[in-house]
Structure formats: structure tokens, C-alpha cells
C-alpha positions in Angstrom: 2.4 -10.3 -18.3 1.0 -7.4 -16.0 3.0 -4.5 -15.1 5.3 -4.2 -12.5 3.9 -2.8 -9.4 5.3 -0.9 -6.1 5.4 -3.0 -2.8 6.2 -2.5 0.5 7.5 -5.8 2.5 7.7 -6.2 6.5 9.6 -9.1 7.5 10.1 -9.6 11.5 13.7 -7.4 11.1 13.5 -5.4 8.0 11.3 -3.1 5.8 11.8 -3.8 1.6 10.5 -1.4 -1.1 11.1 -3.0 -4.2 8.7 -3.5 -7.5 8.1 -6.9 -8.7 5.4 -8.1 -11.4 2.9 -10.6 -10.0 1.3 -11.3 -13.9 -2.0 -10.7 -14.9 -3.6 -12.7 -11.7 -2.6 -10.5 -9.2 -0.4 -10.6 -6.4 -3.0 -12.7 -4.7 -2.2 -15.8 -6.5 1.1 -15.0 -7.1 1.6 -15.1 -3.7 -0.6 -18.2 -2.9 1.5 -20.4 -5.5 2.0 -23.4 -3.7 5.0 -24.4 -5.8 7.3 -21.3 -5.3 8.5 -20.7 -2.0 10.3 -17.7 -2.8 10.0 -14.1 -4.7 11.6 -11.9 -6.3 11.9 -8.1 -6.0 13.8 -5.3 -8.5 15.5 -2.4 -7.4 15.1 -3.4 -4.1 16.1 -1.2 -0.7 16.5 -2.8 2.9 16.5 -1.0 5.8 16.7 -2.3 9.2 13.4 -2.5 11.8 15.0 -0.6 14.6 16.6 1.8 12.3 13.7 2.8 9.5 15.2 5.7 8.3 18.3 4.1 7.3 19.0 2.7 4.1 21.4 -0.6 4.6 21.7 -1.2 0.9 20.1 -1.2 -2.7 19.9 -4.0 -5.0 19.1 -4.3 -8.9 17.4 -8.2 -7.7 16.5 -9.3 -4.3 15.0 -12.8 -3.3 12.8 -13.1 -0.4 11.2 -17.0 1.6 7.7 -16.0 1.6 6.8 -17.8 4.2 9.4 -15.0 6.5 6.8 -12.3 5.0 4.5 -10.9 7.7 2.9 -8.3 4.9 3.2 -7.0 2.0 1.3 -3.3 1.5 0.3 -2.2 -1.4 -0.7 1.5 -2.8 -4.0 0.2 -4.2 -7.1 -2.7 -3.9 -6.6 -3.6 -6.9 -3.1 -4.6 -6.8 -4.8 -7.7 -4.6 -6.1 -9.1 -8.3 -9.4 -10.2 -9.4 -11.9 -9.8 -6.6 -13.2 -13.1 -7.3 -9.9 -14.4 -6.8 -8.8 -12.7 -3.8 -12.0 -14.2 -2.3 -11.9 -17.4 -3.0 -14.8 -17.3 -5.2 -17.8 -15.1 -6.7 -20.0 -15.3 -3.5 -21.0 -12.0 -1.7 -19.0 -11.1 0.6 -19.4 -9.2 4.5 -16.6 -7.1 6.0 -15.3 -8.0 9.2 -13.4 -5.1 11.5 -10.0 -7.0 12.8 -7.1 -6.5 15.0 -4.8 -8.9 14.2 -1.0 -10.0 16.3 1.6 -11.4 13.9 5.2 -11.8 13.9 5.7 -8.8 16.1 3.7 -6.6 14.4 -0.2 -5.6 15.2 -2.7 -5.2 12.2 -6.0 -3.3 11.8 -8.3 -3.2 9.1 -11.3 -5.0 7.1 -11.5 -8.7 5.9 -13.7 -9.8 3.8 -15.4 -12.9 4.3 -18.4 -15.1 2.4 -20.8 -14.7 5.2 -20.7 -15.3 8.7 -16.8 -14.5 10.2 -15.3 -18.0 10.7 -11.8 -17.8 12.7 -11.6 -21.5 11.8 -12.1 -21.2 7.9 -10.3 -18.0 7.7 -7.2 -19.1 9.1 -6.8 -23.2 8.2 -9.0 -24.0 5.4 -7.8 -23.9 1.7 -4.2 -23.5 0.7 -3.7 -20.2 0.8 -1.1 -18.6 2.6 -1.9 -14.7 2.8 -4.9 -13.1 3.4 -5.8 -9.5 1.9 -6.7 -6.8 4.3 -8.2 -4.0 3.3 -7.9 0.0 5.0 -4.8 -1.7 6.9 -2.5 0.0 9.4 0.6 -1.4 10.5 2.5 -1.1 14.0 5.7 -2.9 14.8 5.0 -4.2 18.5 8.8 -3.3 19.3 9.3 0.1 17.2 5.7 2.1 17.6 7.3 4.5 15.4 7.3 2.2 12.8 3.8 2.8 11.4 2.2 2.1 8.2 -1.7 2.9 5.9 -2.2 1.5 3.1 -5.5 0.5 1.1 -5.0 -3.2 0.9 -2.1 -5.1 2.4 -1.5 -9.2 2.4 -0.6 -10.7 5.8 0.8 -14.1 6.0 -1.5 -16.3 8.1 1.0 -18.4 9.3 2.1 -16.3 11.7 -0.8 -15.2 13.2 -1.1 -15.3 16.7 -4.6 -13.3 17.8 -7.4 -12.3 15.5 -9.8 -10.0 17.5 -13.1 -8.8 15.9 -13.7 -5.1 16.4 -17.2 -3.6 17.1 -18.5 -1.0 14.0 -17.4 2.2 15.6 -14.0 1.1 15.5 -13.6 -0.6 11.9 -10.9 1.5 10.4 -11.9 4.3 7.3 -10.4 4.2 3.9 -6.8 5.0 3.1 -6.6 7.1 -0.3 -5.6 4.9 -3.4 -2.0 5.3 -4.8 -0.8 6.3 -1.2 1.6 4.1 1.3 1.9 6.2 4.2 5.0 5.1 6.5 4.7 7.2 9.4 8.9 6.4 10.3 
């Protein structure tokens, strides 16, 4: 067992903070467990989308369908797991620069490829279904005030909608370790 760690969880309505314990893999693969549709959070708190700064209730256990999870930030890289893991493998990887439209939210930060960016392998190859992102910001398309940094985040690739590649000068810089910073 690994220790429980922070996370912070946009679905397309609400905003969770909860802790859960993904193991000794990593969230990665706990998250990319194709026999468990679901996951659990303790001492959870919801708040609404349109209302951020309002807390609709706590909970000792909550539940969540993954596959409603547009991303899940986290306060450190590697709360992702094993890099080899994360990447599907021990090849060398290049960073990519990517602004990303998903389930009403807008995404910016590094992904991390083997090789060459491939839309195509990125996004429908393998099994998994979330994809780290690393120096990640967060914007709710509807609520710009809702506004997140983190240094590693997992977006759900199922919902993606756009994937645009940014050009060098505009790959976003580091987010400091240990630090979630919601900007609502």
C-alpha cells in the first residue's frame, strides 16, 4: 500500500478535494485499470462549478465514474507513478507544448511523448484512459475564474475535443512541487 495522497478532481459541474491511495503504482495505473470503472475518495468536499467558493457538502467516502473525470491535479510529478509507467514504457521521451479542449474546460501544459508527437497514438492507441500533463493550467470555458496550476495533472482522453501543439515560446514553465494553485 502507498500513502494516501491529496487530489484535486474537475468533473464538467463540480470541483472535489478529497485524498484517496492509488497503491504503490501510482495514480497512473490506478487510474488506467480497465476493470474498475469507479473510485473512491476520503474526506471528500464538493463544491459546485459556477459557485467555487462554496462548499455544497463534506463526506467521510465519496465515489466517483471515472470515465465523468475531465482531470485530476495533483500537488507533485511524482504522484503520476513510475515514470516508466506513466509513459508507457522505458523509451526516451520529447516534450510536446499543448492546448488541449475537453469537457468544457481548456488545458495547457507539456506531454510527453516517445518521439515524434503522434495525435493518432496519443489519443487511440493502448488502453489507457488518462494521459499525464505536466506544468498544467486549468480554465473552465464557462467560469474563467475558475483557474487552476498544478505540476502534473491526468486528463481523461475521452473527452477530448482539440489538441493544438504550441510553438516553444509558449510551452508553459514549471509550477512549484507540493503547490495546487486554484485561482477561484
Amino acid at each position: 500500500m502507498g500513502k494516501p495522497i491529496s487530489v484535486e478532481i474537475y468533473t464538467s459541474s463540480h470541483r472535489i478535494l478529497g485524498r484517496m491511495d492509488p497503491g504503490a503504482t501510482g495514480l497512473f495505473s490506478h487510474l488506467n485499470i480497465p476493470t474498475a470503472s469507479f473510485l473512491e475518495l476520503e474526506g471528500a468536499h464538493l463544491s459546485r462549478l459556477h459557485q467555487p467558493g462554496r462548499l455544497v457538502a463534506r463526506f467521510p467516502e465519496l465515489t466517483l465514474v471515472k470515465g465523468q473525470i475531465v482531470a485530476i491535479l495533483l500537488s507533485s510529478r511524482m504522484e503520476v507513478g513510475p515514470a516508466g509507467v506513466a509513459r508507457g514504457g522505458y523509451s526516451t521521451t520529447v516534450p510536446h507544448g499543448v492546448h488541449l479542449a475537453l469537457g468544457g474546460y481548456e488545458l495547457r501544459g507539456i506531454i510527453e511523448t516517445a518521439g515524434k508527437y503522434d495525435f493518432g497514438q496519443m489519443m487511440f492507441e493502448g488502453t489507457r484512459i488518462f494521459v499525464p500533463l505536466y506544468h498544467a493550467t486549468l480554465i473552465a470555458i464557462l467560469f474563467p475564474n475558475v483557474k487552476a496550476e498544478c505540476p502534473a495533472l491526468l486528463f481523461n482522453r475521452d473527452m477530448v475535443d482539440v489538441v493544438g501543439l504550441l510553438p516553444k515560446e509558449e510551452w508553459p514553465q514549471p509550477v512549484p512541487t507540493g503547490k495546487l494553485t486554484p485561482e477561484t
